[in-house]
Each structure stands twice: as structure tokens, then as C-alpha cells.
mmJSON file of the N, C-alpha and C atoms, coordinates in Angstrom:
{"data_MODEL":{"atom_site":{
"group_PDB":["ATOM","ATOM","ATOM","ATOM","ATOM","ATOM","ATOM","ATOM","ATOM","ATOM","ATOM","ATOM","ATOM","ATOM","ATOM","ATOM","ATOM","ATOM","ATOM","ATOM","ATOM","ATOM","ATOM","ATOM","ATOM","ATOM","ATOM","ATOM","ATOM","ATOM","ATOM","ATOM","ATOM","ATOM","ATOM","ATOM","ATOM","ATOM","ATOM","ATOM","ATOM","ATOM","ATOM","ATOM","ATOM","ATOM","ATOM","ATOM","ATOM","ATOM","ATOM","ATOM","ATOM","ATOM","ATOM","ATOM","ATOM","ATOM","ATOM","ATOM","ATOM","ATOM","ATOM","ATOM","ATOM","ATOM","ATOM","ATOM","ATOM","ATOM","ATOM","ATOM","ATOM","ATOM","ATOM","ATOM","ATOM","ATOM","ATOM","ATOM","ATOM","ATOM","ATOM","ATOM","ATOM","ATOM","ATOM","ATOM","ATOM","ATOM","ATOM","ATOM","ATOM","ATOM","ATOM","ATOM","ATOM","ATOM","ATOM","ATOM","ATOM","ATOM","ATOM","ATOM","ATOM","ATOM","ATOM","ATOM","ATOM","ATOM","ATOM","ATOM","ATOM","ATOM","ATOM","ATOM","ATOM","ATOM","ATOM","ATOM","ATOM","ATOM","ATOM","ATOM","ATOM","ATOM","ATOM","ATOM","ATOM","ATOM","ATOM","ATOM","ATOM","ATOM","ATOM","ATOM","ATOM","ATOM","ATOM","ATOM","ATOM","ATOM","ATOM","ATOM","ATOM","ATOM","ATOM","ATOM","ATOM","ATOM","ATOM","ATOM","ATOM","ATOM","ATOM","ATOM","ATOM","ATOM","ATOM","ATOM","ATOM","ATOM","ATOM","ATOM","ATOM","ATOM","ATOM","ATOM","ATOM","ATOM","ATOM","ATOM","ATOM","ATOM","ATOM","ATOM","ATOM","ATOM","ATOM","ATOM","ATOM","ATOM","ATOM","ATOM","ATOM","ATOM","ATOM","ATOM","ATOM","ATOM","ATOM","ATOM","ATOM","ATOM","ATOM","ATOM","ATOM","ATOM","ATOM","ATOM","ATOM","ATOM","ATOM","ATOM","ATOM","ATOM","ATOM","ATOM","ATOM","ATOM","ATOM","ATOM","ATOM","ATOM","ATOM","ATOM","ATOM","ATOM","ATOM","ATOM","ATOM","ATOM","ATOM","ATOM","ATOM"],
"id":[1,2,3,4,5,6,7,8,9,10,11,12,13,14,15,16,17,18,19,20,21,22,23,24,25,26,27,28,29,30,31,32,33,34,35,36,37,38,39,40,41,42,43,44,45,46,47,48,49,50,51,52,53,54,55,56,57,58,59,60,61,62,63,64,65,66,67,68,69,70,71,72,73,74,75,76,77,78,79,80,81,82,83,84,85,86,87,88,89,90,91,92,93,94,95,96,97,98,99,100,101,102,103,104,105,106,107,108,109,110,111,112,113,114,115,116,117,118,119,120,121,122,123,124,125,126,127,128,129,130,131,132,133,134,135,136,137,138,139,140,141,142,143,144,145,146,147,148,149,150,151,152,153,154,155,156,157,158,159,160,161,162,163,164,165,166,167,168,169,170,171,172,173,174,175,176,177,178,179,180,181,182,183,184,185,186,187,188,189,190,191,192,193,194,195,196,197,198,199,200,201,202,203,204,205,206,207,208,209,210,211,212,213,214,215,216,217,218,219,220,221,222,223,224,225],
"type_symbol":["N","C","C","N","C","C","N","C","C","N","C","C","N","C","C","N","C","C","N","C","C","N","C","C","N","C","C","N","C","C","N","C","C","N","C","C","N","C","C","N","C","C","N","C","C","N","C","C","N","C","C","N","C","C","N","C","C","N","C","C","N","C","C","N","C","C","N","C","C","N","C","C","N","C","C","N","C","C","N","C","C","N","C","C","N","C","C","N","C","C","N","C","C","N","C","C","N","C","C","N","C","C","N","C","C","N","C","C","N","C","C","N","C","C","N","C","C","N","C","C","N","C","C","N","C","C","N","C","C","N","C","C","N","C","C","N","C","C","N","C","C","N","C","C","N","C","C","N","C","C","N","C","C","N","C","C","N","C","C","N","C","C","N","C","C","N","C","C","N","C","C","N","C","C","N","C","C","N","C","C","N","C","C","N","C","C","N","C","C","N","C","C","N","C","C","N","C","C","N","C","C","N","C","C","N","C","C","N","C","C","N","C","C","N","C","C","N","C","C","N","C","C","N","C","C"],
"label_atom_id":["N","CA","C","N","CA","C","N","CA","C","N","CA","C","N","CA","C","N","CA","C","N","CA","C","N","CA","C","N","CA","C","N","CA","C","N","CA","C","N","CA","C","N","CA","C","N","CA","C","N","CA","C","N","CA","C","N","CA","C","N","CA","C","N","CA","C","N","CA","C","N","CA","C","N","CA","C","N","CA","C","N","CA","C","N","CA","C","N","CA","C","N","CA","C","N","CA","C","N","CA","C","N","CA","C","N","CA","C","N","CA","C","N","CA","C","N","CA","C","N","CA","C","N","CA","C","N","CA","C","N","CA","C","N","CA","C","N","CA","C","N","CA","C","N","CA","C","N","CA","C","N","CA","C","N","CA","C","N","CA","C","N","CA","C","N","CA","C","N","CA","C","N","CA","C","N","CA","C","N","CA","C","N","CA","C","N","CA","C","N","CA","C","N","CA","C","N","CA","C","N","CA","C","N","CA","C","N","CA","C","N","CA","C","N","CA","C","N","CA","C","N","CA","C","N","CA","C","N","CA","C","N","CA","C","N","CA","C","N","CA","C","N","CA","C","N","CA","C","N","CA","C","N","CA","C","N","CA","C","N","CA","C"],
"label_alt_id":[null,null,null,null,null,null,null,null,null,null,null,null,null,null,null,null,null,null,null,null,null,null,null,null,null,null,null,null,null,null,null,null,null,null,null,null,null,null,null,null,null,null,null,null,null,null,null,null,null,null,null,null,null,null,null,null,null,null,null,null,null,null,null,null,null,null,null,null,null,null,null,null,null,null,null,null,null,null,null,null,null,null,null,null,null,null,null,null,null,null,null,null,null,null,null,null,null,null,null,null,null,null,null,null,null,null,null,null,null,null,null,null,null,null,null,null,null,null,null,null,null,null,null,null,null,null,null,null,null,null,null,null,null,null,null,null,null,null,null,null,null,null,null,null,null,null,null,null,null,null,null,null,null,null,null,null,null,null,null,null,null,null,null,null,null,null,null,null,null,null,null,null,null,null,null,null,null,null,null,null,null,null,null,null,null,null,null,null,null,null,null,null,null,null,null,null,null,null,null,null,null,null,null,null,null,null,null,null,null,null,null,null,null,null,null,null,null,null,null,null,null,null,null,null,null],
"label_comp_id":["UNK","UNK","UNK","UNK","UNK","UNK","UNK","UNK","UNK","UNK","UNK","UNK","UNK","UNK","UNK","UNK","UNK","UNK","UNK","UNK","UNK","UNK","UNK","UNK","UNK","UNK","UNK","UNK","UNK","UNK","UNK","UNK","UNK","UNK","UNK","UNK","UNK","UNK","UNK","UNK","UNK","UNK","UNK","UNK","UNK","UNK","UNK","UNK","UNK","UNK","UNK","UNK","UNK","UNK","UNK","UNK","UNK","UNK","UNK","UNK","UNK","UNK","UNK","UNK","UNK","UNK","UNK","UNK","UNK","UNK","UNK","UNK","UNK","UNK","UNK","UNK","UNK","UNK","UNK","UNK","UNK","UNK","UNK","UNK","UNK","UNK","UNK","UNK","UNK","UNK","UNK","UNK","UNK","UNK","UNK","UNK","UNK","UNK","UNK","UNK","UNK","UNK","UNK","UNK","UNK","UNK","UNK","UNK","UNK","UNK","UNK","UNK","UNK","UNK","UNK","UNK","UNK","UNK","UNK","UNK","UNK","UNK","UNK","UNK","UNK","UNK","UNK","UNK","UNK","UNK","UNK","UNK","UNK","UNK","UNK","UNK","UNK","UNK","UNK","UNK","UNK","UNK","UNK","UNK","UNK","UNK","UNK","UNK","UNK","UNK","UNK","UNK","UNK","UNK","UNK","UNK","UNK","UNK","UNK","UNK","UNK","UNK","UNK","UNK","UNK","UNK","UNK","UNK","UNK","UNK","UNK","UNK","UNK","UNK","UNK","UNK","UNK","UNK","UNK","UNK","UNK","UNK","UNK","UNK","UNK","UNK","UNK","UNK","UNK","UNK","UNK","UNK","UNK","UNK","UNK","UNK","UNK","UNK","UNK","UNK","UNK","UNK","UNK","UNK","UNK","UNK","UNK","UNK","UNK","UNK","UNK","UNK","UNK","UNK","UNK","UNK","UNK","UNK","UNK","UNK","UNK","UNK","UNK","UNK","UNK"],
"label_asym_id":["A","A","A","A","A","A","A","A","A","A","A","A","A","A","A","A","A","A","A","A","A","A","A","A","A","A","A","A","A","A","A","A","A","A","A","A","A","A","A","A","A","A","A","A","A","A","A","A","A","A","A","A","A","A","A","A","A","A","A","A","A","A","A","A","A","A","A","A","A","A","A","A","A","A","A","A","A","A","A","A","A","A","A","A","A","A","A","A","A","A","A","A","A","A","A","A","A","A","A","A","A","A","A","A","A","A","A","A","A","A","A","A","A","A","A","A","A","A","A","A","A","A","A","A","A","A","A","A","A","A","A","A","A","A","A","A","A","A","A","A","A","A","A","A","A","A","A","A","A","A","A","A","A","A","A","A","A","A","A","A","A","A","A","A","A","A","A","A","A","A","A","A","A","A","A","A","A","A","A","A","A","A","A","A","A","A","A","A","A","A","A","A","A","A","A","A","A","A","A","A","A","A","A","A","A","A","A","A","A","A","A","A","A","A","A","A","A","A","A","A","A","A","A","A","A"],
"label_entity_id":["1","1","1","1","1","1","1","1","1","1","1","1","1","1","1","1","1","1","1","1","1","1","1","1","1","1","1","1","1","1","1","1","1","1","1","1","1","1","1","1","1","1","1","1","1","1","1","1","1","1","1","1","1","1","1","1","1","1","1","1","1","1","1","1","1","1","1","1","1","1","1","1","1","1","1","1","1","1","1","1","1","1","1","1","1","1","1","1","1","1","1","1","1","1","1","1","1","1","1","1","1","1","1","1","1","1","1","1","1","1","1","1","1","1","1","1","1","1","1","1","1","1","1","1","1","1","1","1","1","1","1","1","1","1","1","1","1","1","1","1","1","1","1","1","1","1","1","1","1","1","1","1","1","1","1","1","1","1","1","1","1","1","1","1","1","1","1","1","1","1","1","1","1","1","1","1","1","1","1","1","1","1","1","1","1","1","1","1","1","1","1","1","1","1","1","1","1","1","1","1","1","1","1","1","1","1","1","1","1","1","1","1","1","1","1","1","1","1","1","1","1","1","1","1","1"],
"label_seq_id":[1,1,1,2,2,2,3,3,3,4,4,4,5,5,5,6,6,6,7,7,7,8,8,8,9,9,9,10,10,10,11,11,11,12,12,12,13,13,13,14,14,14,15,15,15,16,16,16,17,17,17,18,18,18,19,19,19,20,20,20,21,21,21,22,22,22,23,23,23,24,24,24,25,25,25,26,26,26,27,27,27,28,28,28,29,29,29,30,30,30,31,31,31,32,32,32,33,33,33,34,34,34,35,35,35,36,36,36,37,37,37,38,38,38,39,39,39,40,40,40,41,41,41,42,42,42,43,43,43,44,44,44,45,45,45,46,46,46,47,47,47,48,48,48,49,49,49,50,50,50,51,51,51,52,52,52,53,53,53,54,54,54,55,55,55,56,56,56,57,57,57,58,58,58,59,59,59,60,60,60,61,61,61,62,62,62,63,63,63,64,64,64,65,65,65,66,66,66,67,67,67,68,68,68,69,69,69,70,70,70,71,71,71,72,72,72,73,73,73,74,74,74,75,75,75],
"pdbx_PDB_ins_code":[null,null,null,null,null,null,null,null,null,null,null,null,null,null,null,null,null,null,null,null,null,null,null,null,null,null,null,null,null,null,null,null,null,null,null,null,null,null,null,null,null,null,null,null,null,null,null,null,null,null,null,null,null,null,null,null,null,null,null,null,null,null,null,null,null,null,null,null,null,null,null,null,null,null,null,null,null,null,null,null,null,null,null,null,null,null,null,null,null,null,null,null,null,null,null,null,null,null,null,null,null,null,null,null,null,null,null,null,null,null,null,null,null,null,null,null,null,null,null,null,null,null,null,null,null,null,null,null,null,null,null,null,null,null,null,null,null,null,null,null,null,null,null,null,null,null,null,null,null,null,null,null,null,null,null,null,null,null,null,null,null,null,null,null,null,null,null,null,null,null,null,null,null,null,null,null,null,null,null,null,null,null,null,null,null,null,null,null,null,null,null,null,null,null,null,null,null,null,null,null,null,null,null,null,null,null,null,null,null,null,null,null,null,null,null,null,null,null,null,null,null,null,null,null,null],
"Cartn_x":[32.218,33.162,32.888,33.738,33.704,33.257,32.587,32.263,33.692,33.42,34.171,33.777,32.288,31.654,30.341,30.54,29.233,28.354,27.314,26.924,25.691,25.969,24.905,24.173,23.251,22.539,21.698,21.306,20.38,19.088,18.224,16.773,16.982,16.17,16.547,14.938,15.031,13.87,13.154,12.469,12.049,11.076,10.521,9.022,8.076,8.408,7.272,7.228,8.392,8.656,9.27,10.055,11.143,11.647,12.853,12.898,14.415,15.361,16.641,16.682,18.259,19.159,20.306,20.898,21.79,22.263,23.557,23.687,24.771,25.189,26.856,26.979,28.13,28.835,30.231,29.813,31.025,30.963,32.59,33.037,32.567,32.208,31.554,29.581,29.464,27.607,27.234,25.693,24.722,24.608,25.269,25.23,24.032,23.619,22.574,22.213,20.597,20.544,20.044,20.152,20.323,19.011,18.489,17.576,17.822,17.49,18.342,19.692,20.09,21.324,22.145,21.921,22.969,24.704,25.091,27.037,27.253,28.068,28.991,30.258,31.017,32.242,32.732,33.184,33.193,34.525,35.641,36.589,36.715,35.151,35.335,33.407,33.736,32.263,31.824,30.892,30.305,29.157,29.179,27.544,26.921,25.843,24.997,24.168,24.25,23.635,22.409,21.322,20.235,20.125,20.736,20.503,20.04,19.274,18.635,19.333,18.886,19.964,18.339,19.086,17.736,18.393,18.55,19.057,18.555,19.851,18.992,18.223,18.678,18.518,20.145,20.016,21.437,21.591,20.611,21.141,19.892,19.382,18.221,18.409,19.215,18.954,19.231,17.859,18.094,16.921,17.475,16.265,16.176,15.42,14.847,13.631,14.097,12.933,13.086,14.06,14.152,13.636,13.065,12.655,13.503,13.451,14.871,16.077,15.936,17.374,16.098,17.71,17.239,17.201,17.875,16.727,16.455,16.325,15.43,16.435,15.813,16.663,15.438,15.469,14.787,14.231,13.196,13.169,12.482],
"Cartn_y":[-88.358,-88.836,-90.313,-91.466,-92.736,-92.454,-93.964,-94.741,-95.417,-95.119,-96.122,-97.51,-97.913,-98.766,-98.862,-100.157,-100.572,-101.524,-101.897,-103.165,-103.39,-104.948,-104.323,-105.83,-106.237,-107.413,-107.665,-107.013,-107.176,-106.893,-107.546,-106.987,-106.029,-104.943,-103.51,-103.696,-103.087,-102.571,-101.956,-101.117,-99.956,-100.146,-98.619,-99.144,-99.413,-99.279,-99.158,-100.075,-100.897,-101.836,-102.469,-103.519,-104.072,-104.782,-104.261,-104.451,-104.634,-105.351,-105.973,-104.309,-104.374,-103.01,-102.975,-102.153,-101.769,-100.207,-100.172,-98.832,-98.511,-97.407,-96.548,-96.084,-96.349,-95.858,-94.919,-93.588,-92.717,-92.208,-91.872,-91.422,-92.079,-93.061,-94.007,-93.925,-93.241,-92.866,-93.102,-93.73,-94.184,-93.548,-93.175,-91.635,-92.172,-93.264,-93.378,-94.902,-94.467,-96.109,-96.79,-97.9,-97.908,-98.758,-98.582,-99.418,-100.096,-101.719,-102.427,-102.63,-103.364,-104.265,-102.746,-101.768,-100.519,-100.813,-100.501,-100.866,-99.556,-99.254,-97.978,-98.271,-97.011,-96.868,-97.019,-98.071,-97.658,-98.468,-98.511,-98.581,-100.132,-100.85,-102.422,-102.233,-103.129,-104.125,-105.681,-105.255,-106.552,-106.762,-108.442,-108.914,-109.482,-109.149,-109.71,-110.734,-110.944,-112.235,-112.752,-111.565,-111.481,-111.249,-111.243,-110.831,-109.705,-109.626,-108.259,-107.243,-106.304,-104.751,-103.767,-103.119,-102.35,-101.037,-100.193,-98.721,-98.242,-97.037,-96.591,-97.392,-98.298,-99.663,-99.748,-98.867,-98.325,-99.946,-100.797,-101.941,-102.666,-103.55,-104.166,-104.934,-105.481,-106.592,-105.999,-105.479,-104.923,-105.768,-105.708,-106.316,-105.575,-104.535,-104.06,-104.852,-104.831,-105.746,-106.827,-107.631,-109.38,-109.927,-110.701,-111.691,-112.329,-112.73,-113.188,-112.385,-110.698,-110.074,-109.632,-109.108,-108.779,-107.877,-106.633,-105.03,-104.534,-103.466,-102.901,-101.855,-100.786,-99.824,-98.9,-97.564,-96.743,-95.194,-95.448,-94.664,-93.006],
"Cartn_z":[15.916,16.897,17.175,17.059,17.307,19.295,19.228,20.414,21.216,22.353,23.505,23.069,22.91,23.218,22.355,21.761,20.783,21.381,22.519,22.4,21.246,21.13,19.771,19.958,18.945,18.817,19.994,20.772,22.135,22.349,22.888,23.185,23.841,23.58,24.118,24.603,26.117,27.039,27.559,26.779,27.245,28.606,29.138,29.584,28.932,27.105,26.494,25.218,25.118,24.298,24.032,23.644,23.631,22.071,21.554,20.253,20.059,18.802,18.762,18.114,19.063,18.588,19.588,19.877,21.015,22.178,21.873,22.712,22.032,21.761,22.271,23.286,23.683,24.967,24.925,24.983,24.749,25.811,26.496,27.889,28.957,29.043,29.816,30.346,29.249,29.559,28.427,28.057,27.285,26.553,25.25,24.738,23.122,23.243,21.817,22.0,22.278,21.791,20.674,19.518,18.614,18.32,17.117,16.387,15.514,15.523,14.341,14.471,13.445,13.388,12.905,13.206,12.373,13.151,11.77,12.873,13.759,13.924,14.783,15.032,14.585,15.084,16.333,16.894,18.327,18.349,19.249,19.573,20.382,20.686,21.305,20.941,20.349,19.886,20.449,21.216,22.337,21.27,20.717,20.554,21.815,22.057,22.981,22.7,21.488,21.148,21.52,21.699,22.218,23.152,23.818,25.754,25.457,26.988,27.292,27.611,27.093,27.705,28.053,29.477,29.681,30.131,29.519,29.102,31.036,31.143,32.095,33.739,33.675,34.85,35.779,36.62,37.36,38.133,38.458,39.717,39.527,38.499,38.379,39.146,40.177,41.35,42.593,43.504,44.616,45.554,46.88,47.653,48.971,49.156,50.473,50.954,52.383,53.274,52.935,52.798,51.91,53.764,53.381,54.849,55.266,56.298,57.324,57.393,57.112,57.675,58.903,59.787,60.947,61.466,60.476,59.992,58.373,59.016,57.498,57.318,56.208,55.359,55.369,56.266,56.513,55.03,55.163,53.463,54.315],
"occupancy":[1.0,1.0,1.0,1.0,1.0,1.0,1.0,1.0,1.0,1.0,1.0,1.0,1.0,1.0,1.0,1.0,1.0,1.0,1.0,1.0,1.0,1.0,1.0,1.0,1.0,1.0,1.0,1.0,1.0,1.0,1.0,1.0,1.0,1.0,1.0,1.0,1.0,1.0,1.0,1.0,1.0,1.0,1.0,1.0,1.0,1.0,1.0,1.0,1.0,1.0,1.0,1.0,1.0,1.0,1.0,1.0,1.0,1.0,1.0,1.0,1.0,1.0,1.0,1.0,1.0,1.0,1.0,1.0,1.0,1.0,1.0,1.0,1.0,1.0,1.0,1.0,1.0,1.0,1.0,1.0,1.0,1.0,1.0,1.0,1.0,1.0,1.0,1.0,1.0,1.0,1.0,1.0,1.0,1.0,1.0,1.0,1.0,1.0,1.0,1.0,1.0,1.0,1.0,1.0,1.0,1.0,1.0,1.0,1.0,1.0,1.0,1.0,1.0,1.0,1.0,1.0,1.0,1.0,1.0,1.0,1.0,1.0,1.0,1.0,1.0,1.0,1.0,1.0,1.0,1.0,1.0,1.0,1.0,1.0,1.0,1.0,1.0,1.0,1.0,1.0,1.0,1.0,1.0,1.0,1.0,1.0,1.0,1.0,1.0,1.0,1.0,1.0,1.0,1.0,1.0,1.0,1.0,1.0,1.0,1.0,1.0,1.0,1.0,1.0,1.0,1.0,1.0,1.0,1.0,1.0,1.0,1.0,1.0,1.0,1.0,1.0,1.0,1.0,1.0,1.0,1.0,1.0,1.0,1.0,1.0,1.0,1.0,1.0,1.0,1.0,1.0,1.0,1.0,1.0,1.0,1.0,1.0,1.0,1.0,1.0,1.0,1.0,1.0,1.0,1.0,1.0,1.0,1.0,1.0,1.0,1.0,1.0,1.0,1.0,1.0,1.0,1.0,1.0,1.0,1.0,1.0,1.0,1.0,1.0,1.0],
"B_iso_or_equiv":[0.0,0.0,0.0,0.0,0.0,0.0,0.0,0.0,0.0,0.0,0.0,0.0,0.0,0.0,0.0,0.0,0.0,0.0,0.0,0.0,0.0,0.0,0.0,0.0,0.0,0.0,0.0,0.0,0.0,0.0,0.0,0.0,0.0,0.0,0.0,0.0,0.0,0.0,0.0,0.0,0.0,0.0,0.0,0.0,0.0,0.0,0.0,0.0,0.0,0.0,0.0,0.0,0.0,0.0,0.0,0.0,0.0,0.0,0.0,0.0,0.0,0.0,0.0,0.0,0.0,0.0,0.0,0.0,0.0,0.0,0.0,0.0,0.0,0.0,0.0,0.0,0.0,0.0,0.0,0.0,0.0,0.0,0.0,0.0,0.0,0.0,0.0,0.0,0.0,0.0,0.0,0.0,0.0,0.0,0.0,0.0,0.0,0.0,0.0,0.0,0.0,0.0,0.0,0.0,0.0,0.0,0.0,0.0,0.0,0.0,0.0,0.0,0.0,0.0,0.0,0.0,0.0,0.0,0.0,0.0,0.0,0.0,0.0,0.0,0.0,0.0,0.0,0.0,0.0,0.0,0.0,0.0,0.0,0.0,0.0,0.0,0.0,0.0,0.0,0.0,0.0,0.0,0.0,0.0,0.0,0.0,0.0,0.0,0.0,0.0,0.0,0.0,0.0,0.0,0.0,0.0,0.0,0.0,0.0,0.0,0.0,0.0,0.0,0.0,0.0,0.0,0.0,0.0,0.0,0.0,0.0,0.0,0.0,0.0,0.0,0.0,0.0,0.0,0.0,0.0,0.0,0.0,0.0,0.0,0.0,0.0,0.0,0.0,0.0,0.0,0.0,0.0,0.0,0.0,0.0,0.0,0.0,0.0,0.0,0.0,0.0,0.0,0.0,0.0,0.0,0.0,0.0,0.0,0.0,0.0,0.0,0.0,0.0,0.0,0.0,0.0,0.0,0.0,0.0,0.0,0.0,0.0,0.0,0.0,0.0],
"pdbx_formal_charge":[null,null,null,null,null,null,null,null,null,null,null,null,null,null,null,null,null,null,null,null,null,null,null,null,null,null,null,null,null,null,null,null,null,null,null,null,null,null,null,null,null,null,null,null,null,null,null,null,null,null,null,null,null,null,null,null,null,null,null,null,null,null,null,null,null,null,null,null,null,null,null,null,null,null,null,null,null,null,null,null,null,null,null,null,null,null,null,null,null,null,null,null,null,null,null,null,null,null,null,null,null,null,null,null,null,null,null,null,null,null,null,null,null,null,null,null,null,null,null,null,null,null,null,null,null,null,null,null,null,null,null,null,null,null,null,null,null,null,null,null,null,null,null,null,null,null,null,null,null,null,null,null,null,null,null,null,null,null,null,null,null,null,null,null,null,null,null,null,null,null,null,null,null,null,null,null,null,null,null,null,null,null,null,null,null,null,null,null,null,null,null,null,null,null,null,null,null,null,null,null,null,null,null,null,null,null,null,null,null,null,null,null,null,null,null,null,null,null,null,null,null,null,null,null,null],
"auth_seq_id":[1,1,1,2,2,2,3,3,3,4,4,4,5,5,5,6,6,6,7,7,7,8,8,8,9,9,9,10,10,10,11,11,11,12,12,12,13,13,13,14,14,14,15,15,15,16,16,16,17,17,17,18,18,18,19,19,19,20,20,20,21,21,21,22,22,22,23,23,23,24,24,24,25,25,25,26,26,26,27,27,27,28,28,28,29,29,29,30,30,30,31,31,31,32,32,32,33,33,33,34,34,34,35,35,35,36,36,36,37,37,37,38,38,38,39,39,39,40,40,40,41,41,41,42,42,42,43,43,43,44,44,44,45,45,45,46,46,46,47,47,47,48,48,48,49,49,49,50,50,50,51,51,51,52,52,52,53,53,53,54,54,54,55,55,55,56,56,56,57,57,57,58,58,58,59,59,59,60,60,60,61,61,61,62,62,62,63,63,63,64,64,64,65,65,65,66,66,66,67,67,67,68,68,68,69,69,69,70,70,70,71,71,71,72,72,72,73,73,73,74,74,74,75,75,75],
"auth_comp_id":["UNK","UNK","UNK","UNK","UNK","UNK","UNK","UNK","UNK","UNK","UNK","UNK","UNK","UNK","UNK","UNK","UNK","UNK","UNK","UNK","UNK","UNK","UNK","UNK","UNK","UNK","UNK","UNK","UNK","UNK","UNK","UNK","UNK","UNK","UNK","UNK","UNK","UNK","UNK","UNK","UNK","UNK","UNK","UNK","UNK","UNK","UNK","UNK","UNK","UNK","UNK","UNK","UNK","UNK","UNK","UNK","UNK","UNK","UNK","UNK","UNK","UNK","UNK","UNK","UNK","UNK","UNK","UNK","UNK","UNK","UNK","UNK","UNK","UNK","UNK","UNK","UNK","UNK","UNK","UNK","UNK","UNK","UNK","UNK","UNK","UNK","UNK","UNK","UNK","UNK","UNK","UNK","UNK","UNK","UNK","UNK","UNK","UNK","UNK","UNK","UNK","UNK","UNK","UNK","UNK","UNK","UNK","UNK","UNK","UNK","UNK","UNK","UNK","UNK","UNK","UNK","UNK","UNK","UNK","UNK","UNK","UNK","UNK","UNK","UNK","UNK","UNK","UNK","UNK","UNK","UNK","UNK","UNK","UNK","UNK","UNK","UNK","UNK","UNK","UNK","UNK","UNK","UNK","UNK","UNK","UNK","UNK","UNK","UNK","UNK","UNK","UNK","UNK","UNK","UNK","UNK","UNK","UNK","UNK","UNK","UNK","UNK","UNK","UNK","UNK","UNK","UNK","UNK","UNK","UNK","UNK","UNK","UNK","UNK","UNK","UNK","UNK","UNK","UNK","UNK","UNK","UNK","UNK","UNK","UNK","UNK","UNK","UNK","UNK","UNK","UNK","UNK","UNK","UNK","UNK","UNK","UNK","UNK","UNK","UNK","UNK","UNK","UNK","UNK","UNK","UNK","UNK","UNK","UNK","UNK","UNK","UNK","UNK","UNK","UNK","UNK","UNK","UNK","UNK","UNK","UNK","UNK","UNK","UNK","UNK"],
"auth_asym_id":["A","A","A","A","A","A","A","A","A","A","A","A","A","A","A","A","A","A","A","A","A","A","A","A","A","A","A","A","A","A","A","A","A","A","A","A","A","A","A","A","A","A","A","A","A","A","A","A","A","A","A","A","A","A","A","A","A","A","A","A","A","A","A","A","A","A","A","A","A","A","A","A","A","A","A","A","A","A","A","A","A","A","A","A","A","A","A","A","A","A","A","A","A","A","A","A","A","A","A","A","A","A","A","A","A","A","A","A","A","A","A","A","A","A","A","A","A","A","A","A","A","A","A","A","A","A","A","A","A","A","A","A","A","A","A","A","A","A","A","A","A","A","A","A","A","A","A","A","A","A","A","A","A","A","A","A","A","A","A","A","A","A","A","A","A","A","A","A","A","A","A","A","A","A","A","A","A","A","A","A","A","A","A","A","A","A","A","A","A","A","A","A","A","A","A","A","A","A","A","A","A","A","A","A","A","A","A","A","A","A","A","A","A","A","A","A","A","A","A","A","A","A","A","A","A"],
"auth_atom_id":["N","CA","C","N","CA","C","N","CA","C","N","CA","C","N","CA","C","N","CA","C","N","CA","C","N","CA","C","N","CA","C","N","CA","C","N","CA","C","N","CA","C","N","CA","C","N","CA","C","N","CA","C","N","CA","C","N","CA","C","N","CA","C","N","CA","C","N","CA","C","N","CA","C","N","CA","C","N","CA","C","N","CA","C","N","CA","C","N","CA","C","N","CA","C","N","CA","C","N","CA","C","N","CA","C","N","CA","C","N","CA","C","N","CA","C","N","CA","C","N","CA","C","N","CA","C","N","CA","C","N","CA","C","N","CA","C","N","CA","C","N","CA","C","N","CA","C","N","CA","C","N","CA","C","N","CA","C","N","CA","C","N","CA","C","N","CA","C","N","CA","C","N","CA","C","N","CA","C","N","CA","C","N","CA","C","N","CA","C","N","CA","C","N","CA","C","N","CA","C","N","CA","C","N","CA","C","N","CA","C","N","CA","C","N","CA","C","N","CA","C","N","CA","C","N","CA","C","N","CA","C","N","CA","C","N","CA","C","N","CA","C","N","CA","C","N","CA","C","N","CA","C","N","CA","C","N","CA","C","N","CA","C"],
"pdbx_PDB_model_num":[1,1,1,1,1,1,1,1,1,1,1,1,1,1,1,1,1,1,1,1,1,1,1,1,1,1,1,1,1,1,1,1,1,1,1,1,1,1,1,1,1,1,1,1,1,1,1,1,1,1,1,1,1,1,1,1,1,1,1,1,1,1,1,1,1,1,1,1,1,1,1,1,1,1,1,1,1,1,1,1,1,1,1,1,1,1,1,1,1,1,1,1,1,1,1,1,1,1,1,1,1,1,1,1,1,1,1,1,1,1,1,1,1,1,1,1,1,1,1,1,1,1,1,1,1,1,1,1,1,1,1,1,1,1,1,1,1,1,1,1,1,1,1,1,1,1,1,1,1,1,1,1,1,1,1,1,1,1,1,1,1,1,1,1,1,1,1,1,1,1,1,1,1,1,1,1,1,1,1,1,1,1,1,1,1,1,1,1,1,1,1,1,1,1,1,1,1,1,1,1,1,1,1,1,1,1,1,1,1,1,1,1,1,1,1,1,1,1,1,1,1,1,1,1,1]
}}}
């Protein structure tokens, strides 16, 4: 079954390594992530052109407790 979504050419991030490959994206979820320059069928092909892709990273820019707000976010 073809991909929604190919990104490809990207540093991929694990916790445990980081190496050029990409993702498919079928139905809108991470459905394979790829090793190497391999192609895929996918229906829109993004190069990333090295940028980082980090699988699995729902909001890598969050800030609880940032200094100078004038409350917090209760855990």
C-alpha cells in the first residue's frame, strides 16, 4: 500500500543514535521509519535536506516553570 507521506533525506534521532534516512506517513501516523536513501511510494515527497527529524517527539518545544510567568502548571 503506497504512503500519504515520504519525508526522506533527514538526520533521524533516536535515543540511541542518529543516522540519514526518513519516515512514511500513512493515514496520518509514523507508520515506518526508514534507513538510508531507500525511495517509497508515497503520494507527496518532502526532502529534508538534512534537517533533523525526531520520530515520536509529539512538541519538542515546551517550557514549564519558564521564569518570569506569574504561575506555574501543577503536575
Amino acid at each position: 500500500m503506497g504512503a500519504d507521506l515520504y519525508l526522506k533525506n533527514a538526520r533521524v534521532v533516536t535515543e540511541n543514535v542518529v543516522f540519514l534516512g526518513g519516515a512514511v506517513v500513512r493515514s496520518g501516523k509514523m507508520a515506518e521509519i526508514v534507513s538510508g536513501d531507500a525511495e517509497a511510494d508515497a503520494g507527496e515527497v518532502i526532502d529534508l535536506q538534512g534537517k533533523l527529524l525526531l520520530p515520536r517527539v509529539v512538541d519538542g518545544h515546551v517550557h514549564f516553570d519558564q521564569s518570569g510567568r506569574d504561575h506555574s502548571v501543577p503536575f
